[in-house]
N, C-alpha and C positions, 0 to 999 in steps of 0.2 A: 437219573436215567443212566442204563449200562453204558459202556462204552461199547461204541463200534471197530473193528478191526477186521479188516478187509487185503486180501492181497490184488493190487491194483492190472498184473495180469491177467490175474484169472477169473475175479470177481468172488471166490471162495472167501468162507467167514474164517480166520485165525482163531477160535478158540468154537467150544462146545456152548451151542447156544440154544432155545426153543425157536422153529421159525414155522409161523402157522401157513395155513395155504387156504384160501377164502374165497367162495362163491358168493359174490357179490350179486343177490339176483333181483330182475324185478318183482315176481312175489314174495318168495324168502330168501334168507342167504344163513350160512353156514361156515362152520371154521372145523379144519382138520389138523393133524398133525401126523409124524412118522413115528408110531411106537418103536420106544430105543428096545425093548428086548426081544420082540417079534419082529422088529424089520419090516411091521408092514403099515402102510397107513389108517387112520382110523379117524371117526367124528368125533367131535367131543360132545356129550350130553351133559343135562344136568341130573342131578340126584334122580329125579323122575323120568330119567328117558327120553327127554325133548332133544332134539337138533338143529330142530329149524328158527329160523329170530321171522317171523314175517317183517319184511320190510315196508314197515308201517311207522311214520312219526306221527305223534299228537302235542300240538302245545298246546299247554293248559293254562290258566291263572297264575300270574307270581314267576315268569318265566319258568315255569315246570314244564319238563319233558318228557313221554313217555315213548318208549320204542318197544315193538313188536309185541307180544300176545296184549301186553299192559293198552297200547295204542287202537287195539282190531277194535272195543265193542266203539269207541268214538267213529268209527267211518260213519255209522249212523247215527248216533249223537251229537257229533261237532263233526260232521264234514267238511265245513270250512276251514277250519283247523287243525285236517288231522291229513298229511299227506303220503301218497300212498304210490308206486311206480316209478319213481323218482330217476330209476335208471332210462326211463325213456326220454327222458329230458334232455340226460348227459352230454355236455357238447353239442347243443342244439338251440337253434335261434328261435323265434315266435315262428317266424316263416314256415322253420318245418316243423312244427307240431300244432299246426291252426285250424287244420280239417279235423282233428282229433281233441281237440280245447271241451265239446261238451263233454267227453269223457273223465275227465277232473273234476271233481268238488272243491276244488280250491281253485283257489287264483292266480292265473297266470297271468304275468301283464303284456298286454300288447301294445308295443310303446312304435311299431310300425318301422322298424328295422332290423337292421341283420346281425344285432348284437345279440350276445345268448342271454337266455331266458332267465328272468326273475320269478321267484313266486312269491306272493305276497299273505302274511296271516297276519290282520290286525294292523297294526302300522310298521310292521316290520318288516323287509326285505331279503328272502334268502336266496342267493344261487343253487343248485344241483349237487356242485361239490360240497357247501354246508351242510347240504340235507342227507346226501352219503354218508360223510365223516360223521355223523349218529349212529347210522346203523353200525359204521364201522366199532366207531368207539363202544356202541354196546357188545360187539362180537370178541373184542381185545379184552373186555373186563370178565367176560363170560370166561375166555380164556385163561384170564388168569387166576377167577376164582376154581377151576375147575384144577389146574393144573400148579396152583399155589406160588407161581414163580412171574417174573416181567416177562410180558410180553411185547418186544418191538420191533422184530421185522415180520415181512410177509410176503406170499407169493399170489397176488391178485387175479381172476380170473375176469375175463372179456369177452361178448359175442366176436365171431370171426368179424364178422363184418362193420365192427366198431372203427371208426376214423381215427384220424392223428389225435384230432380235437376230443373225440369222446374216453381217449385211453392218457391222454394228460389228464384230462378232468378227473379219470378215476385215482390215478398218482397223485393228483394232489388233494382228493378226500382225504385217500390214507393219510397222506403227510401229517393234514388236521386233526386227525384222527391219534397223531404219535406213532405212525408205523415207519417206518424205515422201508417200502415199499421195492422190494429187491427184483423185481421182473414182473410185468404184467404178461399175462400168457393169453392165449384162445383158449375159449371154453371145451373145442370139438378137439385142443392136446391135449385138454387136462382128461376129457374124458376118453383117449384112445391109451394115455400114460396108466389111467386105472385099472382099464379092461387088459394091461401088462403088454400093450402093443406098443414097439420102439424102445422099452426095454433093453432090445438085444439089438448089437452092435453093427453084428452081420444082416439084422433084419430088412426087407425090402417087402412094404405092403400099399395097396392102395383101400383107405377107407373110409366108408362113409357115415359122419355120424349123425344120428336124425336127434335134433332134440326140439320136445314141444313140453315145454310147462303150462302153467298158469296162466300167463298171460300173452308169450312171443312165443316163435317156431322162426328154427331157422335148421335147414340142413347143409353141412361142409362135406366137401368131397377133399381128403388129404393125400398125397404122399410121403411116407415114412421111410426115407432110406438112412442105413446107418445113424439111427437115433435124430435126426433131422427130420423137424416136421416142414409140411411144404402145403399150406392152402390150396387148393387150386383152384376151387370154386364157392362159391356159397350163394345161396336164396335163400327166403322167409318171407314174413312175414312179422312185425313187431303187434300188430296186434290181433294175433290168431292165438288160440290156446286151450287151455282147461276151463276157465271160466265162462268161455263160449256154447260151450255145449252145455254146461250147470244153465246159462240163459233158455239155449235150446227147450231142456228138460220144462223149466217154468215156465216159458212160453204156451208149451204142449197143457202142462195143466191149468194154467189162465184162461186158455180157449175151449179146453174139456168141462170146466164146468164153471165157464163164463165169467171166472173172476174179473172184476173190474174197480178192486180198490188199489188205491193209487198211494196208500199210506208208506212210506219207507220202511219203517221198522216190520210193517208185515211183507210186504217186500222182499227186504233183507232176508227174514224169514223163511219166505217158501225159496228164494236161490240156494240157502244152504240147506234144505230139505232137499234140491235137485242134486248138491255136491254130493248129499249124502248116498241117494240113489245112483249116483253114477259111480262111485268104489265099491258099494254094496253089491250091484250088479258085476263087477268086474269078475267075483268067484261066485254068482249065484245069477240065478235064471229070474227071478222076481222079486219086486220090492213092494211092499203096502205098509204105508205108517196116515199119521193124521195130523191132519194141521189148523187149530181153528176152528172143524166142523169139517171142513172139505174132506173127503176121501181120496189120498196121493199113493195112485197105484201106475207102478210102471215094470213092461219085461224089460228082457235082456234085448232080444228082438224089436221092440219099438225105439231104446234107446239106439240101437243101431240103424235104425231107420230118419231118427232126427241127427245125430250128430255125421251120418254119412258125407254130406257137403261140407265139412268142415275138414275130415280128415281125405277128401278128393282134393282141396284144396292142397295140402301138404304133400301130397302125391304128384303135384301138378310143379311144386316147387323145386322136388327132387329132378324131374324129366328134366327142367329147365340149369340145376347144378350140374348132371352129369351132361348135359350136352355144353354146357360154359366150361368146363374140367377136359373138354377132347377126350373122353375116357367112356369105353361101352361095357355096360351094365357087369359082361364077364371077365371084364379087367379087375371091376372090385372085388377084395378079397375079403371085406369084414365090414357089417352095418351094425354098429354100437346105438343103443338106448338111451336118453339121457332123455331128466321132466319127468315128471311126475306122472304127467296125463299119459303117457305109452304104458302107463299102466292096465291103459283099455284095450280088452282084447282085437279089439276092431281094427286098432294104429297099428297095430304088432301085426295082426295076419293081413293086414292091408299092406305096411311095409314090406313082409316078409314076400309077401304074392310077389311085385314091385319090382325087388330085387332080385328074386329068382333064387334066393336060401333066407338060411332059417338064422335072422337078427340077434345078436348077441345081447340080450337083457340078462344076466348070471349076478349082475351087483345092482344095488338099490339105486333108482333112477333120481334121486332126490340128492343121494351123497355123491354119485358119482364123480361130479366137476371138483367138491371139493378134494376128495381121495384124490385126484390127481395133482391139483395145485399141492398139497403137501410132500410127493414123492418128486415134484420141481422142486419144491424148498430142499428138499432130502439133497438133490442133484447138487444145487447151488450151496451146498453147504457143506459140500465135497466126500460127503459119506457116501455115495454110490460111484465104485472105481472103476465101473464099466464105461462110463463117461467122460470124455474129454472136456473139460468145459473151455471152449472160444471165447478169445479174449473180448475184453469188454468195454466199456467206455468209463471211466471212474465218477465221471461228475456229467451231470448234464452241459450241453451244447444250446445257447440260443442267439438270439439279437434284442438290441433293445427298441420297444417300440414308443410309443407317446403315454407323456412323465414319467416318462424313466423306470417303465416296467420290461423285465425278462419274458422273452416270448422265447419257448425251449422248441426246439425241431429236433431235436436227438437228444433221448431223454438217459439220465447216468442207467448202468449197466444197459446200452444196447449192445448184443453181438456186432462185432466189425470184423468186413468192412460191412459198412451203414451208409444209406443215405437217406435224405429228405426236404423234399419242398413244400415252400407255404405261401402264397399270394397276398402281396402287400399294395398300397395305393399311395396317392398323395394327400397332403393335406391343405393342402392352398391349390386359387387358383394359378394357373402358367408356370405352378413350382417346375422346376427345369432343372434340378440336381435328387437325391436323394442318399444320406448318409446312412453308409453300414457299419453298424460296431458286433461286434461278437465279443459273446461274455460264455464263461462257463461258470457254473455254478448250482447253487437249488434254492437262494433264495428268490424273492418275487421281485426285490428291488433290483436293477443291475448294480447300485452302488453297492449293495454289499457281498458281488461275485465279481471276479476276475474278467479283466478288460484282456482278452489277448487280442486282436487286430482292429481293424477300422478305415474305413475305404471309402469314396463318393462317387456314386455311380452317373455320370453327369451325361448332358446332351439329349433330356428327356423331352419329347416334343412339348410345346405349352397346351395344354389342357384343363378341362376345368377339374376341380378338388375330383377327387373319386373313380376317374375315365382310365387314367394308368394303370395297367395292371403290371405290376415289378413282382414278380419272381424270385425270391430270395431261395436258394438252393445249400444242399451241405453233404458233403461227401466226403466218408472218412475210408481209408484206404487201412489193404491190408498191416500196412507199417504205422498206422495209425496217423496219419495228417490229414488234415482235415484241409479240401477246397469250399473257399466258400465263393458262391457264385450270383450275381443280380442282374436279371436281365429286363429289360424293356420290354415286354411280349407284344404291343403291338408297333413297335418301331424295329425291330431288334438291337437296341443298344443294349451294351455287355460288359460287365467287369468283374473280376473276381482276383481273390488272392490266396494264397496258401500257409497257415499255423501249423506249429505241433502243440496242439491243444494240452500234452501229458508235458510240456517242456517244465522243468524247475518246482514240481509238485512232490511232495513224499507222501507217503503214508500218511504221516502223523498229520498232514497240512490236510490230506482231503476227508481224511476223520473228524480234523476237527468244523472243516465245511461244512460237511454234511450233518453232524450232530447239530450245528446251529441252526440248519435250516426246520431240524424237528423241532428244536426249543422253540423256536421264534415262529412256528407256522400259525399260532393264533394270529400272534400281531400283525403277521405278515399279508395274512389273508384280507386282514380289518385296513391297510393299508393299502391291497390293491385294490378293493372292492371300494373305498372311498375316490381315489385317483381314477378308477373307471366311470364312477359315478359322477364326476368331476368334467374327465372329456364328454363324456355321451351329455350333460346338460350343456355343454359350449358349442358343441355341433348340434345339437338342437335349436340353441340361440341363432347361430349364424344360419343354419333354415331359413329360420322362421323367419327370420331378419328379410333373405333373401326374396322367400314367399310374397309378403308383404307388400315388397317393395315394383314386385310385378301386377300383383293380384288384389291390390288394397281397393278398388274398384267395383270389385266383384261381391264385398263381404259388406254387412252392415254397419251400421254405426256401431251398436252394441257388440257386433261379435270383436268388429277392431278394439273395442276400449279392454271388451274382458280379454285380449290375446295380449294386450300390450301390460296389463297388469300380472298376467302369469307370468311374462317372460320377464317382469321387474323382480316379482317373486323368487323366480329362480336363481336370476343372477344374484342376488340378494345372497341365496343360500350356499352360493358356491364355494367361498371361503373357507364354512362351516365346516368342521368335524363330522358330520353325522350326514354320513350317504343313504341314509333310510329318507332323513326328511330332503333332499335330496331328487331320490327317486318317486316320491310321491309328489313333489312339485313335475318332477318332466312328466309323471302320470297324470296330472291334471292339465298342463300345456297340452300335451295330443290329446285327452279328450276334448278341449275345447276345439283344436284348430282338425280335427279328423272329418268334424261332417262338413265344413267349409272346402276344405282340401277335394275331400273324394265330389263337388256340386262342383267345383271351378274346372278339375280334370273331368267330368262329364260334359258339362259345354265347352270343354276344350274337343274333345271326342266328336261332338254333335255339330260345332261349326265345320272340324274338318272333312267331316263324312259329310256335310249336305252338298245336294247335289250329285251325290256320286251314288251307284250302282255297285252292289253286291251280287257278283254271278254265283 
């Protein structure tokens, strides 16, 4: 692996490097780079003109893996095994993707807490970040066949409205992945950076970027002064999009001429016969092809008659950004394209109506997030001198939380000053203290990143496990020290301390941090991912335990004997190596104790409501 050299002010790379810029998306994702003799950014294809990877994993037999076009024909051959949207998961617990679970062929587990999401193929267990880090790693190899040289940084792209939790998760795919991961950015900079807005130093614009692909829609309303981008609002939707209206179109002819089989593969079939009529029609007024026997005839005008509610919907989400943004309609001065699907005439003069001018779509709505993440990279790697680049954070900022893993709240190169907070609890009951250590570094364990401070934030009311809610807070000042703060949020007890996080580091020391943290990101990940799986079945145990011991009245003979055998089971396996079998033991403890659970809280419901009146 290259070596990294970094100047720890500025965040710029010390020598001439390749650094790709990557739209990480949920249909497809893409990699760009900044042409050295044009200056200007560009996609990388292969031999044949492709750019797009769809972001599709399949495992197959013998641990084989297949990503993107290789993966598309299994959605309908092996669905169970062939995963697909993987970005909507990112940073997200069962809780919030449970109204949305039939929409997956595969398997999510719902293990009935607020831990993030597993997906399960066969007896194996993958989080989000695993499932990313494929796509990634097949866009890193693309690149480097294409461009014959290593590739290992990057400039990642993100919806605006991605959380703390969902833009670590993406940082640490890459890591998996071998990327040196240099700044995660918004998708609505990368896409206002392409269209060459903020560019200029002197510039001051407000705008709005609408993007709608495949499968989400979300529109940001930014402020651009002097090359600083500035959020101010955003809406969407995560599951509105291009494949909506492909449903639409099949729908329209399942009902036209009464089809009523229910086969997938034919299915499948007539949705991409609908995909095809809805670009077909984009520069043409009518579509007629055959599918089968049926006769699939569609205009330009009916398609805009079925997908109308779909694109009022997106209209209805802009109202709701520009009034969350305090900014009226004639304050914006640029509506940018980005998605594929604004390829439909219908989004474009429906946006254009909207905003009251005529929407900048000039570059290809597919490339455009990338082309922008690459002329970040360009920024960051100090080839564009129109640019001041603001100092940076050299290594990551976190605490350590339970067995002794890194939990990062200020991730390396954030612009500073920075801050950020993240809500921690207890883990006993009437615990009455709470120890803070702050570590800087990038691997997963804290032992093998830098201990700078350590504090106990004492005087915590006695409460039972979970009811605390402590506040761990972090704020890094223009001179770069870092407060770090923990508060009691419903008592207000408080304490905090002050590091110079940069104190006694060189170069060479945080070079060679960070390279290890890329060497070691397999092992690292297989380490926290077994310790996760470690707590989550011991806090399980002590549930159940607890359950049990109130509610053992209530349950049968057989369901007590088979609850007391899974959780012998489990504990059994705790020890073990192998957090797959693991999690398929705590998947089988909640299925068994789940219909117990939700029959005991019903007659808990039913005894307290009788008698009583609902007005």
């Amino acid at each position: 692996m290259a070596k990294i050299a970094i100047n720890i002010t500025t965040g710029s790379l010390q020598q001439e490097d390749v650094i790709v810029g990557i739209d990480l998306g949920t249909t497809n994702s893409l990699i760009a780079i900044m042409q050295p003799e044009t200056r200007q950014p560009i996609v990388l294809r292969e031999f044949d003109g492709t750019a797009l990877v769809p972001s599709i994993i399949h495992f197959g037999p013998g641990g084989q893996v297949n990503i993107g076009d290789a993966a598309k024909p299994y959605l309908i051959a092996e669905p169970e095994h062939t995963v697909f949207s993987v970005k909507r998961l990112m940073g997200k617990s069962y809780q919030d993707v449970k109204d949305h679970a039939e929409y997956y062929s595969y398997r999510i587990i719902d293990d009935g807490s607020e831990s993030l999401v597993k997906i399960q193929v066969d007896d194996r267990f993958y989080s989000p970040v695993e499932l990313s880090s494929f796509i990634l790693k097949e866009l890193k190899k693309r690149a480097e066949h294409i461009l014959k040289t290593a590739v290992n940084r990057a400039v990642i792209t993100v919806p605006a409205y991605f959380n703390d939790a969902q833009r670590q998760a993406t940082r640490d795919a890459g890591k998996l992945a071998g990327l040196d991961v240099l700044r995660i950015i918004n998708e609505p900079t990368a896409a206002s950076l392409a269209y060459g807005l903020g560019l200029n130093a002197t510039e001051s614009k407000i705008v709005a970027a609408y993007d709608l692909g495949g499968g989400t829609f979300d529109i940001s309303i930014l402020r651009i002064t002097g090359g600083i981008f500035e959020v101010l609002s955003t809406h969407g939707d995560t599951y509105l999009g291009g494949d909506d209206m492909d449903r639409a179109v099949a729908a329209h002819w399942s009902t036209r001429h009464k089809i009523s089989r229910t086969d997938k593969q034919f299915l499948q079939a007539l949705r991409l016969k609908a995909e095809e009529a809805k670009k077909f029609l984009s520069a043409e007024d009518g579509f007629a092809d055959t599918l089968e026997g049926y006769q699939l005839e569609l205009s330009r005008t009916t398609l805009e008659e079925l997908i109308l509610p779909l694109v009022a919907r997106t209209i209805e989400s802009c109202r709701h950004a520009v009034g969350d943004a305090g900014v009226s309609l004639e304050q914006i001065d640029e509506v940018v394209m980005v998605g594929g699907a604004t390829r439909v005439p219908l989004v474009r003069s429906m946006v254009s109506s909207y905003f009251g001018r005529a929407v900048n779509d000039s570059l290809n709505p597919d490339e455009v997030v990338a082309l922008g993440a690459a002329l970040q990279a360009d920024i960051l790697a100090g080839n564009n001198k129109e640019f001041l680049l603001l100092d940076i954070t050299p290594l990551s900022l976190g605490i350590e939380t339970m067995g002794g893993l890194m939990d990062v709240l200020i991730p390396r190169n954030s612009k500073i000053p920075a801050k950020a907070a993240r809500q921690y609890t207890t883990q006993k009951d009437g615990q009455s203290s709470m120890r803070i250590s702050v570590y800087q570094g990038e691997r997963d364990l804290v032992r093998d990143n830098r201990k700078l401070a350590e504090f106990n934030l004492t005087g915590i009311p006695g409460m039972p496990a979970g009811l605390p809610k402590v506040e761990v807070s972090f704020l890094i000042n223009a001179d770069g020290i870092l407060v770090v703060m923990a508060k009691e949020l419903r008592s207000g007890v408080q304490q905090s301390i002050e590091v110079k996080p940069q104190y006694g580091l060189t170069d060479e020391e945080v070079e060679r941090l960070l390279m290890e943290s890329i060497s070691h990101a397999k092992e690292d990940l297989a380490v926290r991912a077994l310790i996760e799986a470690r707590t989550e079945a011991q806090q399980l145990l002590e549930t159940t335990k607890q359950f049990l011991a109130k509610h053992e009245s209530y349950l049968s003979r057989e369901e007590v004997r088979s609850t007391h055998e899974a959780m012998q089971e489990l504990e059994a396996l705790i020890p073990a190596e192998d957090k797959d079998r693991i999690h398929a033991a705590i998947a089988k403890l909640n299925e068994i104790s789940r219909p117990y659970a939700e029959r005991v809280m019903d007659e808990a419901i039913a005894t307290a409501m009788r008698g009583k009146r609902i007005n």
